[in-house]
C-alpha positions in Angstrom: -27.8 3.4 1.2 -29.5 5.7 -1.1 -32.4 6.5 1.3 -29.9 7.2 4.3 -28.5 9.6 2.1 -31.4 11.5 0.8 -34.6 10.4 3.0 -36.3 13.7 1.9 -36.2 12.4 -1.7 -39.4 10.1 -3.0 -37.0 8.9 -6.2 -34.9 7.4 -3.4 -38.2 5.3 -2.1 -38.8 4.8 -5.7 -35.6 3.4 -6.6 -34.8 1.2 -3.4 -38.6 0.0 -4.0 -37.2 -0.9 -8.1 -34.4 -2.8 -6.6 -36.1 -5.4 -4.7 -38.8 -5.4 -7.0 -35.7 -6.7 -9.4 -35.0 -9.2 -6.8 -38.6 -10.6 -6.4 -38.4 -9.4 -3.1 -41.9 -7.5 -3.4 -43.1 -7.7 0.3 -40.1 -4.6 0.7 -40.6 -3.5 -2.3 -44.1 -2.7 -1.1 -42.8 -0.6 2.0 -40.5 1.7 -0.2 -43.7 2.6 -2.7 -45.7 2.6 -0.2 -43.4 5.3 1.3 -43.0 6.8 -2.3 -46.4 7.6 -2.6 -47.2 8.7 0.7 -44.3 11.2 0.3 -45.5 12.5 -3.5 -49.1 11.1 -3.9 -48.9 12.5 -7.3 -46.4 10.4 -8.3 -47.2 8.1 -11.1 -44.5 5.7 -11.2 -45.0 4.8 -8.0 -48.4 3.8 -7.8 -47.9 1.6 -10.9 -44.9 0.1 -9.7 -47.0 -0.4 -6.0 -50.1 -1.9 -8.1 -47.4 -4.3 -9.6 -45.8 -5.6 -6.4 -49.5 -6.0 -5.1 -49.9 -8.4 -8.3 -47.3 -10.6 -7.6 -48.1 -11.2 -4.6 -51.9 -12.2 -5.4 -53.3 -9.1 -4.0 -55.9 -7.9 -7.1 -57.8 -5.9 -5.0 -55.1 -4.0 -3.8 -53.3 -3.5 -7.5 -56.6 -2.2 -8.7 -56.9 0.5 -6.5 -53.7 1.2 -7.5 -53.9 1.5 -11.0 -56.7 3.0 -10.5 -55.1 5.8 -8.7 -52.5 6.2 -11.3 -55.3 6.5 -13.9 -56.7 9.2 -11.2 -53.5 10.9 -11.6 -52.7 10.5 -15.5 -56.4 10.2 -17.3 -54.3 11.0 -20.7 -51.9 8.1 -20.2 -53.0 4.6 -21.4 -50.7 2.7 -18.7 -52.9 2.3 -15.6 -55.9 1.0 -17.9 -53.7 -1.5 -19.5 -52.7 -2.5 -16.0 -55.8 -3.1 -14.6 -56.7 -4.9 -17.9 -53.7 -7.5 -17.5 -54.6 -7.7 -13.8 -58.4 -8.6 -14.7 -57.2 -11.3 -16.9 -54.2 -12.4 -15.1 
């Protein structure tokens, strides 16, 4: 697998974490971002993709904090506020 051959490498989290987000398989999604962000927590992507999985899985409280971590992060980038904006209405 991609992380057994480059564990030192947070795209590896990141993209093991976008393939079963794909699959709607978000509860392992969650542990790869959560393991992307802990390794880089500087890394955008990951915290919005993490705020996502925690959406689909009913968990607002938890995709706010991490939107609002990406916003944190990014203040110049519009993504995390629409984020949290879709996640207030949804």
């Amino acid at each position: 697998s991609l992380v057994e051959a480059r564990p030192d490498s947070v795209i590896s989290w990141f993209c093991v974490g976008c393939y079963y987000y794909a699959i709607a398989n978000y509860e392992k999604a969650g542990k790869f971002f959560s393991k992307a962000t802990n390794m880089d927590m500087r890394f955008v992507p990951a915290w919005i993709a993490y705020g996502h999985t925690f959406s689909n899985v009913e968990e607002s409280d938890q995709a706010m904090a991490a939107y609002r971590n990406a916003i944190r992060l990014q203040p110049g980038s519009h993504l995390g506020q629409l984020f949290m904006g879709m996640e207030h209405i949804h």
